[in-house]
N, C-alpha and C positions, 0 to 999 in steps of 0.2 A: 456828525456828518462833515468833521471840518476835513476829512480825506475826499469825499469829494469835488466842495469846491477851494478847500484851503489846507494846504499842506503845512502849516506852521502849526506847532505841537501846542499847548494852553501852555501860559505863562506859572511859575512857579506857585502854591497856591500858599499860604497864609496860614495856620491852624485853623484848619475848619470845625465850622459850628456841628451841631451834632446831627448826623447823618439817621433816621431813625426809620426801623421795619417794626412793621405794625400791624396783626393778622386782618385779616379780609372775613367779617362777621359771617359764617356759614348760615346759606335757609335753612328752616327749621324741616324742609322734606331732606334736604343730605342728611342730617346728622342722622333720620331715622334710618336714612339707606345705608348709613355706616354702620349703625347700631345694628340691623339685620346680617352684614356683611361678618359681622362679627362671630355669628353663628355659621357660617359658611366658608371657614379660611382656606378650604378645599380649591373654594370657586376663584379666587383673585387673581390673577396671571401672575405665571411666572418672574416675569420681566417689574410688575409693581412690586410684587412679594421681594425681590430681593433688593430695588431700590430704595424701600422703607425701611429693611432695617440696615444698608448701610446708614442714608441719610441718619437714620435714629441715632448712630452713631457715632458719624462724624458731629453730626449737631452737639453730642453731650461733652465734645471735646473741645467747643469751640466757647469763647472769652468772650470778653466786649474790646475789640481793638478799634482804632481811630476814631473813639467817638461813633463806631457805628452801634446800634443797638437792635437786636435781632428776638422778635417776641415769642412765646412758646407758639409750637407747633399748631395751626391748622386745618381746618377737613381738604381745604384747596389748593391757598395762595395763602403769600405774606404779599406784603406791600411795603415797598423802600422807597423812600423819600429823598431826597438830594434838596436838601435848604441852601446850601454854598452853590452851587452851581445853576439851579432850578429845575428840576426834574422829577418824577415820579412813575414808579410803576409795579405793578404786582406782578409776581412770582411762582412758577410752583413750589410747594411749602419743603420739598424734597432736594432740589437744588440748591449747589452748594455753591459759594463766591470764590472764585480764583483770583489770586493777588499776583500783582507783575505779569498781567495780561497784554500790556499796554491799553485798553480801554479806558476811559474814566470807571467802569463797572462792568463785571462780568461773573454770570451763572453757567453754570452749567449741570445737566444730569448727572447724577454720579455713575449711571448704569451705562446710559447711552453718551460716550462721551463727545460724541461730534455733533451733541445735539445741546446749544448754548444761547446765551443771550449777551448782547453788550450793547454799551453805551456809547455814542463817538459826538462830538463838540467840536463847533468851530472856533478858533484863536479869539478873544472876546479883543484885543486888539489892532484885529486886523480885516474882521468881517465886521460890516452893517446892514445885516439882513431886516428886514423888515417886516414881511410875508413868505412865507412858502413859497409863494407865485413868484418869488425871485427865481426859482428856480425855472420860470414857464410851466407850462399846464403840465398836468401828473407826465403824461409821455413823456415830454421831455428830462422829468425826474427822473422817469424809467429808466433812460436812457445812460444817464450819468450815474448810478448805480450802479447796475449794470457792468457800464467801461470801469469802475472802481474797483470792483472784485475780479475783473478780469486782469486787472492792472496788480492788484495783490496776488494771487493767485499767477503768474507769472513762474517760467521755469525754465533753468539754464540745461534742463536734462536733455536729451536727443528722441526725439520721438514721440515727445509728448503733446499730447490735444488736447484741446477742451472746446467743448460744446454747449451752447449755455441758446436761451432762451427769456424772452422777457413773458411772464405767464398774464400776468395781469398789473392794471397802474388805477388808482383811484382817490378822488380824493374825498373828504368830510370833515363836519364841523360838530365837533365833540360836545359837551354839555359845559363847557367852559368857555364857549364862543368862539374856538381858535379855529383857525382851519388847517388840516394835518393830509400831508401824503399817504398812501398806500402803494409799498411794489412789490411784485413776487416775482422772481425768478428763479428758472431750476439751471444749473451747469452742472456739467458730468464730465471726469477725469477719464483719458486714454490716456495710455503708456505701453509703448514695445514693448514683449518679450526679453527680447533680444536685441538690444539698442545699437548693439556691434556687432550685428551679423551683417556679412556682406551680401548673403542673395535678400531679396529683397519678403522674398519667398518666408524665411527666415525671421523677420520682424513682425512679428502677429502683434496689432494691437487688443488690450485687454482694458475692459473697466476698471479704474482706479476706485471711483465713488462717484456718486450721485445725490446730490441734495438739492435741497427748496432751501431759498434765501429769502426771507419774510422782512420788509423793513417799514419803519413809521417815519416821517421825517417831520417836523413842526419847527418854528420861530418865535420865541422871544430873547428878552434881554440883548438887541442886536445878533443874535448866537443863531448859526444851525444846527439842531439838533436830530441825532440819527439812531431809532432805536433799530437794533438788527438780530433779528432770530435765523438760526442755523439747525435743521434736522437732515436728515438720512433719508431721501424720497422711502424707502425701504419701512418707513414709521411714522412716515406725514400722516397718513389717514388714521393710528390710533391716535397719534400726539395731536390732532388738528384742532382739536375744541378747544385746547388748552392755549395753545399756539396763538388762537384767534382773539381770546377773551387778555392775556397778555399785550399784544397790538390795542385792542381798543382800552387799556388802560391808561395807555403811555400820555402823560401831561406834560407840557412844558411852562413855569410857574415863573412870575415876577420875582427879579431876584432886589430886593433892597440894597439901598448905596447910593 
């Protein structure tokens, strides 16, 4: 969240300690609903059916780089840890990590690719946050969310709109005592036709895209922290249980020093 309220980028980091994913123990009624599914490969949508076996794929290509460490496959979620920084959150087990995101960390679908996850930090130098309620109550969070992605999302193109909405703001106290924002917003891209026609008649606007912007925001180690989920309004409702149990995972952890 340090684009929010703090524009200074985190200072250079140190060799980090080891970053470690860890699978998320499946109930014992999944694994039987997988075990039947298995007799059924008819029935699995399309859309899973083929993100399983890219992920299958990409996964059996991929090494142990920076010290992160990534555990066999799943029924759900993996779980990534962030020791150096303080953070934690589960995953779907199919989503793959993109490098040179600018985020501190970033997933995304490998099918659906405008449908991702990341991590953003405030400068540990120059913010002393305290509580979340720094921020003032969830609205007001909303709010500065919100203006954030409206602020990124910015465009030098001619005729472009966007429309965005604050859907809901909330906040809760996890099982670790902290207490963590909730904001959901949807904005949706217009763009002219015809950005150089002169009748006016001539420039029909047309949907760009449309998405739900899901984010968690919490405070320690002075730092605020900003989990942010990104989908396709067009896949909110299959992707939404997944989406949700992601959000309520998101921890932020004493960092030692």
């Amino acid at each position: 969240m340090a684009i929010i309220l703090d524009s200074l980028l985190p200072l250079s980091r140190p060799t980090l300690p080891a970053r470690i994913s860890t699978p998320f123990p499946p109930p014992a009624s999944r694994l039987c609903t997988r075990r039947n599914q298995s007799f059924q490969a008819f029935s699995i949508p399309r859309r899973n059916a083929m993100a399983l076996i890219l992920s299958t794929y990409i996964f059996s290509e991929v090494g142990l780089h920076d010290n992160i460490a990534f555990a066999e496959p799943s029924v759900g979620f993996r779980e990534y840890i962030d020791t150096f920084d303080g953070y934690s959150l589960k995953y779907p087990q199919n989503w793959i990590q993109v490098r040179g995101a600018g985020a501190d960390i970033f997933f995304r679908d490998p099918y659906v690719l405008d449908e991702n996850l990341s991590v953003e930090l405030s400068s540990p130098s120059s913010s002393r946050y305290k509580t979340v309620e720094d921020l003032g109550p969830p609205e007001e969070a909303g709010k500065k969310v919100l203006k954030q992605y409206l602020t990124e999302f910015m465009s030098t193109r001619l005729g472009v709109r966007r429309e965005s909405n604050i859907l809901s703001t909330s906040s809760r106290v996890a099982d670790d005592g902290k207490l963590y924002y909730q904001v959901e917003v949807n904005i949706k891209s217009y763009a002219n036709t015809n950005e150089l026609a002169v009748m006016p008649q001539d420039r029909v606007p047309r949907l760009e895209w449309n998405r739900r912007y899901l984010s968690v925001l919490g405070v320690e180690n002075n730092r605020l922290y900003e989990l942010r989920l990104q989908t396709p309004e067009s896949v909110f409702v299959e992707e939404e249980n997944d989406l949700r149990q992601v959000m309520d995972s998101f921890r932020v952890n004493k960092v030692g020093g």
